[in-house]
N, C-alpha and C positions, 0 to 999 in steps of 0.2 A: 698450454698443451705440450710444450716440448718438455719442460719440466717434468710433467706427466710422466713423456713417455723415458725420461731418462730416469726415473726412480723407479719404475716399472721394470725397466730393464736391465737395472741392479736387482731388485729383488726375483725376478725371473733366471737372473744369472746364476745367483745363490741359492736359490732353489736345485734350479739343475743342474750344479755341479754338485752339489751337498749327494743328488741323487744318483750321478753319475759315477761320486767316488763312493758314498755306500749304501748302492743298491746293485747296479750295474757291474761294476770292477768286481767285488767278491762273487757275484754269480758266475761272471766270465770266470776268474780262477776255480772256484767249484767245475764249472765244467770241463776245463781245461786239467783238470786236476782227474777227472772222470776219463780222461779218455789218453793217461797216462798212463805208461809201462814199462818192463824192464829194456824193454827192444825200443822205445821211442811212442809216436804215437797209433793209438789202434783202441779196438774195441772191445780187447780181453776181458777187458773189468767190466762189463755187461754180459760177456758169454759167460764168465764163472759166475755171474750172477745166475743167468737161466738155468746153466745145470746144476749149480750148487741147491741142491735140496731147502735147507736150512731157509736160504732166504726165501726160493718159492715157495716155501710153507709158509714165515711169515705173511708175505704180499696176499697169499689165497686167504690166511686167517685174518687179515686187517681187513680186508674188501669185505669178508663174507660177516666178520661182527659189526663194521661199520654200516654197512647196507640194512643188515638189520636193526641197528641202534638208530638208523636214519626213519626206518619203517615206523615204530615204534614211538618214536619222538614226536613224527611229525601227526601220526593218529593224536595223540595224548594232548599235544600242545595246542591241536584245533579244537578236541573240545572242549580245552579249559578257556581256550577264550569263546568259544561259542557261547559257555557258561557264563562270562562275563558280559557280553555284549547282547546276547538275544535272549536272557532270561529275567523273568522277573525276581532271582534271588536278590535277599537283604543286602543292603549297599554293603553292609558290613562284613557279610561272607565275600564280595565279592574283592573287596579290599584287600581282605585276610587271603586269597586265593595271589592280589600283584603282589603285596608283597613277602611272602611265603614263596613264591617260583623262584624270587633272582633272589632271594639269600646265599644259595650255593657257590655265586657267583662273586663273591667275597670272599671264597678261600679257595687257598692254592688246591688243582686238582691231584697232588702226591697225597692230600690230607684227605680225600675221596676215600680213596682204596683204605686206609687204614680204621678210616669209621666203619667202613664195610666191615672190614673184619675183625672189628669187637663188637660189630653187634651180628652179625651173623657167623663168627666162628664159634669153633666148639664152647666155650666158654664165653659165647657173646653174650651181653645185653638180649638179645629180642631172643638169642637162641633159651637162653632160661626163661623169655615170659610165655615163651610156646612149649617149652618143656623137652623139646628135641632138636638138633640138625636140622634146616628144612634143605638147605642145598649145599653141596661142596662150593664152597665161595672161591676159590682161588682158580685162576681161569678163566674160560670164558662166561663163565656166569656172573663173578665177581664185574670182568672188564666190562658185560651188557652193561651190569646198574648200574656203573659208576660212569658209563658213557649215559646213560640215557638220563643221565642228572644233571651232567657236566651241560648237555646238547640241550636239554629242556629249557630252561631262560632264554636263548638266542633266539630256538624256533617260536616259541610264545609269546615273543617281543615284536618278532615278525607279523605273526599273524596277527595277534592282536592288535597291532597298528594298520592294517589293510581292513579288516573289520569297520575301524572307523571311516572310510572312506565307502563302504559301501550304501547306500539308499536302502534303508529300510521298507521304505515306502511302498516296494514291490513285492515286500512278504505279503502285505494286506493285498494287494491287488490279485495276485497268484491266488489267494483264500479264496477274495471274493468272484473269480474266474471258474470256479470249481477244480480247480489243482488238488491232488492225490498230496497229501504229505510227502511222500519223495519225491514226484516229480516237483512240486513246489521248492520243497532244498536244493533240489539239485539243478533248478534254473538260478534261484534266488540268491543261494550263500555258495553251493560249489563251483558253478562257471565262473563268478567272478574274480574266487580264491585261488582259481587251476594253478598262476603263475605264483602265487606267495608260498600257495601248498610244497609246489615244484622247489624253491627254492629255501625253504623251510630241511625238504629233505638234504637236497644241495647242502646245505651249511652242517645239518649236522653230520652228514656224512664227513665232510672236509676236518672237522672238529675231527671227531674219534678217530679218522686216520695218522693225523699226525697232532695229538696227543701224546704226549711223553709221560706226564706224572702218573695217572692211573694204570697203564701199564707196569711202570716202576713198581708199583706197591701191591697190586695187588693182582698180577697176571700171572702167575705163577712160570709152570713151565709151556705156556699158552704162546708161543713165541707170535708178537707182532712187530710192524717195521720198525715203529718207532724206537723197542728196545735193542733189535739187530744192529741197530746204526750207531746204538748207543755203544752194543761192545764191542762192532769194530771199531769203533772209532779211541773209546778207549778203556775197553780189553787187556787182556797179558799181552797182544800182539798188534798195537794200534795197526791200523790199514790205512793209513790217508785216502789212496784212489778207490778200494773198493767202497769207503764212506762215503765217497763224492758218486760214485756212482748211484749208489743207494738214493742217497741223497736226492739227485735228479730224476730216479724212477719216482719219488714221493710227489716232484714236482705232478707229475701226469695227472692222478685225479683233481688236482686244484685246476687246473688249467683245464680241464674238460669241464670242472665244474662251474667255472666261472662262466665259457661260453655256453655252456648248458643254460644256467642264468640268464644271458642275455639274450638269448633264443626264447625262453620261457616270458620274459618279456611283453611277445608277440598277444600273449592270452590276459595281460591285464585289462580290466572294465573303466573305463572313464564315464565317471556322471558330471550332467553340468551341475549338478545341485543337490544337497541333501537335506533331506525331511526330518525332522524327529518326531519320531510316533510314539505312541502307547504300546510295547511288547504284547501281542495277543497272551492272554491269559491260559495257562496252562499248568495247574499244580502237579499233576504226574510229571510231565519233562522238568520243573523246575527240583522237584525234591530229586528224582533223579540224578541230574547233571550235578546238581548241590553236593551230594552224597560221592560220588565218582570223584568229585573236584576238592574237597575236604580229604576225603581218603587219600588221596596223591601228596597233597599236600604235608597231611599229619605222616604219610610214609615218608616221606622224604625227612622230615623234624626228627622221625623217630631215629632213621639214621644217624644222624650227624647228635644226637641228645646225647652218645656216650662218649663224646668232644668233651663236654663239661662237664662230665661225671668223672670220667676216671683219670685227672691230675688231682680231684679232689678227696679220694680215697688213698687206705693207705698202700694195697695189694691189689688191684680189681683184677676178679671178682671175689677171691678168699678172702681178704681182710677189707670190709666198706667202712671201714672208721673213716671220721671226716679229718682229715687234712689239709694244710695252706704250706705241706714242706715243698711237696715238686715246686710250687712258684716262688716261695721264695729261694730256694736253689737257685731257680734260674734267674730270676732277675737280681738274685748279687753275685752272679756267673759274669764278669766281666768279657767272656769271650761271645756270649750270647748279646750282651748289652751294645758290644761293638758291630754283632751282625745284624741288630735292628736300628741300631744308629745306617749301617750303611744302606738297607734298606730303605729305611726311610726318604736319607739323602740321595739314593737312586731315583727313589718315585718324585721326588718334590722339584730335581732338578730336570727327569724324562719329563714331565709334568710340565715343566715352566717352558722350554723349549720346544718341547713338540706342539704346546699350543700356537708357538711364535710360527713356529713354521708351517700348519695347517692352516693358520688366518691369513699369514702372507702369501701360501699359495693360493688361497681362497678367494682373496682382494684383488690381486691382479687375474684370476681367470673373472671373475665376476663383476667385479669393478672398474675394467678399465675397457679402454680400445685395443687390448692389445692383438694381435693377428689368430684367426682361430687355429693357427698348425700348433703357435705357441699354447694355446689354453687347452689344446686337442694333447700336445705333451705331458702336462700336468696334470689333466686325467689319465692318461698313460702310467703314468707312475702310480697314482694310487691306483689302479689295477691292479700292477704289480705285485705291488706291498700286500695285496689281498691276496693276490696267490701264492707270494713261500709261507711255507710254513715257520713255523716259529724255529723248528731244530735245524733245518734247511738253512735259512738267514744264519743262524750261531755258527753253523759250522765252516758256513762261508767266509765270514769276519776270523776265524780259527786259522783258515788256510792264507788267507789275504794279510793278517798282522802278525802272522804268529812269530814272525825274524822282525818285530817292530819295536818302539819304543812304546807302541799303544796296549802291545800284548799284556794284558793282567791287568787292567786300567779300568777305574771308575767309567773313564770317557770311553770306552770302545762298549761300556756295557748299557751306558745312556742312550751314546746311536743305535744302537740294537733294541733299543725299547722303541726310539722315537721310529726310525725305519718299521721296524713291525706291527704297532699300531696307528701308524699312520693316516687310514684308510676312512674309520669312522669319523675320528672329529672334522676330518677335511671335508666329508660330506656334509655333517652340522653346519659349519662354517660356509659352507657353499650354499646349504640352504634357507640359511638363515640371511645371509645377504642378499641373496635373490630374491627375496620377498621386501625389502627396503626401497624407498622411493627412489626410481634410478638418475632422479634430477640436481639430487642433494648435492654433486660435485661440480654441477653446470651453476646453480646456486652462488655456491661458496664463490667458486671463481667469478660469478658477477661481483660479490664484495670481497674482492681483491684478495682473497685466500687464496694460499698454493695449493695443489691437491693432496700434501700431505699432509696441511694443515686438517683440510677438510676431514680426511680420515681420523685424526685424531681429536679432532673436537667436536666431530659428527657422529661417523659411522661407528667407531668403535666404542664410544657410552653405550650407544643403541645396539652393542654385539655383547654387554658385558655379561647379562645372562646365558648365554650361551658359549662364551669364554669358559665360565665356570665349571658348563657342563662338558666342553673338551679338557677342561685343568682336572676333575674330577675322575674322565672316564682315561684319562693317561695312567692320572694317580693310582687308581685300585686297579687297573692291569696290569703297572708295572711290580707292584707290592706280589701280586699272587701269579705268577709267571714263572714258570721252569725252563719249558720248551726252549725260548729264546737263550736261555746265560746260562744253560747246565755245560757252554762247551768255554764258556767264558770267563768265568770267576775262579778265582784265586784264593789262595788262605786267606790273604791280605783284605781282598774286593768282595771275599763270600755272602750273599744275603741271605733270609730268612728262609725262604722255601730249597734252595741250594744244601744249609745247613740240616733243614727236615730230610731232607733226600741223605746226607752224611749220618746224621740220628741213627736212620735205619739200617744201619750195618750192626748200630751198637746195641740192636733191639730195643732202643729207649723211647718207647711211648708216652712216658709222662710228659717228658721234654719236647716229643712231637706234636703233643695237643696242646703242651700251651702257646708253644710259638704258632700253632695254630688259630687261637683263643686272641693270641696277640694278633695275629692279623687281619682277622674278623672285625673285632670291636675298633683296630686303626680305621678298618674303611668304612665301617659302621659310622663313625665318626666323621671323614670325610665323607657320608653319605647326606649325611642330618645339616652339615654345615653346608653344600653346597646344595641342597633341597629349602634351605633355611634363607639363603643368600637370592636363591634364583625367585622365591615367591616377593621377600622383600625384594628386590628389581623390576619383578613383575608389576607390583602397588606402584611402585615411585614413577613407576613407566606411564601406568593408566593414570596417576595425578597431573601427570606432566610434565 
């Protein structure tokens, strides 16, 4: 036991210092940086916020697209899983509807906006299969879709995981009760969804607000925070404090949103048990919802289709001869070859580390005796980590190294991955050990095991499938991420979505879709391999 508690308390220390120096320290300098001026300290750089026009227009246009991209998303995202779970469509459609939602979620959100607009600009794709304009896409029309694409997989993943936890059982009972079709719904599937609903909109508000890429690309003169921040900060006339200010007003809706959340809470349903029934039969609601759900879907496909069309043309859309010159351009482009090597080497080392440091925080809050103020801290932090934003985080690391030896460094762009997404696998890892037999270390220590033994010839076989799936979800976040490193890479350090973001000065679209195209099919890859990995673990688990 004493053993125990002094490898515990190494790995507790190193945790919360890790997060003390990059989580805590850049925030404090951000703020501290916010509430500097030419007179010493004060609150200037918040009053030229309020009466400077410019940014209250953006703040009013972020609030008012986001809100509505929040609306929007979280309607869409409930019925496609409603579709899913309480209909009797073809297993097959309903397949085609998971994995058709998080495709999106595979490519960096700067490569949104610019499918937007080759398929809905004057010469888009879909604008020649409709035959006209159907809307000015740059602004906030372009930013709605490209938010409500971006937001769709989150909230769909939400809800449709709360779904599953609901009692079916009580849809037949409500039938045979004589319940009205609405009132039936709205006892049966909306009370118990009130809080996922709630927090579905939560998240994707949080998303479109401080979203950086879609903006970038396809918001025109639509001014939102994310981009204001982008050109004070670096503009013809960088601003450090008025960016820290910015900065920390971005912080507000995360943090209201988070407690909003855990308020919302209050309205989750707990069953002791769940039924599996027979879906009542209903072919109107099912072709319906089928139809609604297919359409969503092929809209979205159809978007992102002029991805892989137009590097393989020779002019799109005057000259559709088929060519392979843009890719081979760029892949014996040795400047592009080196900015997917670093890529890569970003994601696989964010990746390997952040997994270490979500299971290590994981084990000791869940695994041990340790005191609950200690395990009450480390939930603390992941909070946090869920409430900056990703541009927020960058720019904090910007003011905190930028007189460093770390300034322009692989490693200050790693902690900024592993920092940022730190939140979900730590949850994985937290609930996935709590479900583990909690006797396994009183065990060990009967046959003379240390309890690090134990962890390593125990607990952690038994965590390997879910390893995976925190080594996986680091991997393809950190590959298609802007937000967090557009304040922090260098010539040197630049990666792939940083480089798409540079493309776009030079108007080069070919070049932008295929490093697109390349970043898709990388985590396509890492999608298949760690889907592939986690079912073989699952077999060898149930043999034994």
């Amino acid at each position: 036991m004493r053993k125990e508690r002094l490898e515990t308390q190494l790995i507790y220390i190193t945790v919360a210092i890790f997060f003390i120096v990059f989580l805590f320290a850049p925030l404090f300098i951000l703020l501290m940086n916010s509430v500097k001026t030419g007179h010493g300290i004060g609150f200037s750089n918040y009053v030229s916020i309020i009466y400077g026009q410019d940014i209250l227009i953006a703040i009013k246009n972020s609030i008012y697209v986001s809100a509505l991209t929040a609306l929007i998303t979280t309607i869409l995202a409930f019925i496609l899983a409603y579709a899913v779970n309480c209909t009797n469509i073809y297993k097959a459609i309903k397949e085609i509807i998971k994995i058709g939602i998080v495709l999106p979620m595979l490519l960096p959100t700067i490569t949104y906006g610019f499918a937007i607009i080759y398929s809905f600009g004057k010469q888009g794709l879909l604008t020649q299969l409709f035959g006209r304009e159907l809307f000015q896409i740059y602004g906030f029309n372009g930013l709605l879709m490209g938010y409500v694409i971006y937001t769709l997989p989150s909230a769909f993943l939400l809800i449709d995981n709360s779904f599953g936890y609901i009692d079916k059982k009580f849809i037949i009972v409500s039938t045979l009760m004589g319940d009205g079709f609405f009132r039936s719904f709205t006892n049966t599937i909306l009370r118990p969804l009130v809080g996922t609903l709630g927090g579905a909109f939560v998240i994707a508000f949080i998303l479109s607000f401080t979203d950086f890429g879609i903006p970038a690309s396809v918001g025109g003169t639509y001014s939102v925070v994310a981009t204001q921040l982008y050109q004070v900060m670096l503009g013809a006339i960088p601003n450090f404090n008025s960016g820290s200010a910015i900065a920390m007003i971005m912080l507000i809706p995360a943090i209201f949103g988070v407690l909003f959340l855990n308020y919302l809470g209050k309205f989750n349903f707990h069953y002791d048990k769940f039924t599996n029934i027979e879906i009542i039969k209903n072919r109107m609601r099912d072709v319906y919802l089928a139809s609604i759900s297919m359409t969503t879907i092929l809209s979205i496909m159809l978007i992102f289709l002029v991805m892989f069309i137009t590097p393989f043309v020779k002019n799109f859309p005057y000259d559709m001869s088929f060519t392979t010159s843009f890719f081979k351009d760029t892949f014996f482009s040795s400047s592009i070859v080196d900015v997917y090597e670093n890529s890569l080497f970003v994601a696989v080392v964010s990746a390997l580390l952040g997994t270490a440091l979500c299971y290590s925080a994981a084990i000791i809050n869940v695994r041990t005796q340790m005191s609950k103020h200690m395990k009450l801290s480390i939930d603390v932090f992941s909070m946090v980590t869920n409430t900056v934003p990703g541009m927020v985080l960058g720019l904090a690391y910007l003011l905190l190294f930028n007189n460093s030896d770390l300034k322009g460094t692989f490693f200050i762009i790693i902690i900024c991955n592993i920092v940022h997404f730190f939140t979900t696998p730590y949850l994985m890892a937290k609930n996935s050990l709590s479900k583990m037999n909690p006797s396994w270390e009183i065990t060990g220590e009967l046959m003379g095991d240390t309890w690090i033994h134990t962890i390593i010839r125990v607990i952690i076989p038994n965590s390997i499938s879910t390893l995976v799936e925190m080594f996986g979800y680091y991997f393809i976040n950190s590959m298609v991420t802007i937000s967090a490193v557009i304040f922090l890479v260098t010539a040197r350090t630049s990666v792939v979505t940083s480089k798409i973001k540079e493309l776009q000065h030079f108007a080069n679209f070919n070049e932008i879709f295929v490093l697109s195209i390349l970043i898709f099919l990388t985590n396509i890859a890492m999608k298949i391999f760690s889907t592939f990995l986690h079912k073989k673990l699952s077999l060898m688990n149930q043999r034994g």
